[in-house]
C-alpha positions as CSV (number, residue, x, y, z in Angstrom):
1,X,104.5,81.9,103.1
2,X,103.2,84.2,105.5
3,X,102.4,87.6,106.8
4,X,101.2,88.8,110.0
5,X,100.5,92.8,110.9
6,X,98.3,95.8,111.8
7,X,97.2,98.3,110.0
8,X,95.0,101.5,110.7
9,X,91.2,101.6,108.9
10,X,89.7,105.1,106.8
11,X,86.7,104.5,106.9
12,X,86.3,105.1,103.6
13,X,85.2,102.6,100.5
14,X,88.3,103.3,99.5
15,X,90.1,101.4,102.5
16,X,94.1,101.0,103.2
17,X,96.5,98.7,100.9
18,X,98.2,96.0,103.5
19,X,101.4,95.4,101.7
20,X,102.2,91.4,101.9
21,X,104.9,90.8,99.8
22,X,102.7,87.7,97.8
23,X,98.9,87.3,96.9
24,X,96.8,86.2,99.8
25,X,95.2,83.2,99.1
26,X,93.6,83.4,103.2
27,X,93.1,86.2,105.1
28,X,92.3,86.5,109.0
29,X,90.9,90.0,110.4
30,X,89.8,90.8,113.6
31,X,90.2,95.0,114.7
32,X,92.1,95.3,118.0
33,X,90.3,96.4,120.3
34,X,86.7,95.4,119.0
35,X,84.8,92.8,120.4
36,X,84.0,91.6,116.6
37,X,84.9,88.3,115.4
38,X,88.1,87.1,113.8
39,X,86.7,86.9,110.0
40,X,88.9,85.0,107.3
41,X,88.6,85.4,103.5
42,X,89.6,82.9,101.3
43,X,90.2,83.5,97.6
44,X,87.7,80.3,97.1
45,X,84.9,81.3,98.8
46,X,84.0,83.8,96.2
47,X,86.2,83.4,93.6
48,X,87.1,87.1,92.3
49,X,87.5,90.2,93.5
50,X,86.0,92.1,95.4
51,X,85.7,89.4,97.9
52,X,83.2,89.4,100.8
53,X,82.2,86.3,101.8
54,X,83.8,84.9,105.2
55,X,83.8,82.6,107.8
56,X,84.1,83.1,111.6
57,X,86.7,81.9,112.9
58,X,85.0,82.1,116.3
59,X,81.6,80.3,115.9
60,X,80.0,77.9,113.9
61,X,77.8,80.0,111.7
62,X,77.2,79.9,108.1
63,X,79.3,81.9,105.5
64,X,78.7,85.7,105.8
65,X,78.6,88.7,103.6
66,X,80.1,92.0,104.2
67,X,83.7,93.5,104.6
68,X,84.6,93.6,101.0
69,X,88.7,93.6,100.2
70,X,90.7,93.0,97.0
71,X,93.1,90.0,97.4
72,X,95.8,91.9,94.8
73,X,99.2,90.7,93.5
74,X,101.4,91.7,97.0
75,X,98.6,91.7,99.1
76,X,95.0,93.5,100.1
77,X,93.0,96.5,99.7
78,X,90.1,97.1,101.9
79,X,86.7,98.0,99.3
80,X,84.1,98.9,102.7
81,X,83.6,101.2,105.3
82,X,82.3,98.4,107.2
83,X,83.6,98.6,111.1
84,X,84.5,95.5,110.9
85,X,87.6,95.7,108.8
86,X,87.9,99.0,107.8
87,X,86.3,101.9,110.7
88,X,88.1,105.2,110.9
89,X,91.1,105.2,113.0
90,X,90.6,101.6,114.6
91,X,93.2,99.0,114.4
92,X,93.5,95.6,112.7
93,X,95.4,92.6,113.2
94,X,95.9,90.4,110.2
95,X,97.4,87.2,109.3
96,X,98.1,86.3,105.2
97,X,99.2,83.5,103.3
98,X,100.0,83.0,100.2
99,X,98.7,81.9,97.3
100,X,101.9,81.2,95.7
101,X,104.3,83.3,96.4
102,X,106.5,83.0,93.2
103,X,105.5,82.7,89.7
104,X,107.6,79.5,89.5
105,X,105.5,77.8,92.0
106,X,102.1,77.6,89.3
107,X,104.5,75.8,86.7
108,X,104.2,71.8,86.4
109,X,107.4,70.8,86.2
């Protein structure tokens, strides 16, 4: 499952909820009109909340740090200021998907 959107950064630490519908398991950010890099989060590359490690989608560099966010039960929460995911009143484009997006799914059967 899947989810791709906008949605409008604070600025603040205590950044915008981006309603999914399923916990993220990936995560793709890139603000609109920036000249940043797409950044994708991963709920493996740190392994708990609040994740900021990332990868570029863009380059070849090593994991980065930076841009925290909550990957939460139906989706994100942004946990930076950083301009890169969160500035005040710039636009983001996202892509999520899911970790599992039913319970059922986790179940051996």
């Amino acid at each position: 499952y899947s989810h791709f959107g906008t949605y409008l950064g604070n600025g603040n630490t205590d950044g915008p909820f981006v309603y999914c519908g399923f916990k993220p398991a990936t995560i793709i950010i890139k603000e609109h009109d920036g000249s940043d890099k797409w950044r994708i989060y991963n709920n493996q590359q740190d392994g708990y909340n609040a994740t900021e490690k990332h990868l570029f989608l863009s380059t070849n560099e090593a994991t980065n740090t930076g841009g925290q966010i909550d990957m939460t039960a139906t989706g994100f929460k942004l946990r930076n200021n950083s301009t890169e995911v969160n500035g005040s009143a710039d636009n983001y484009v996202f892509a999520a998907w899911a970790e599992s997006p039913f319970p059922s799914n986790n179940r051996a059967e």
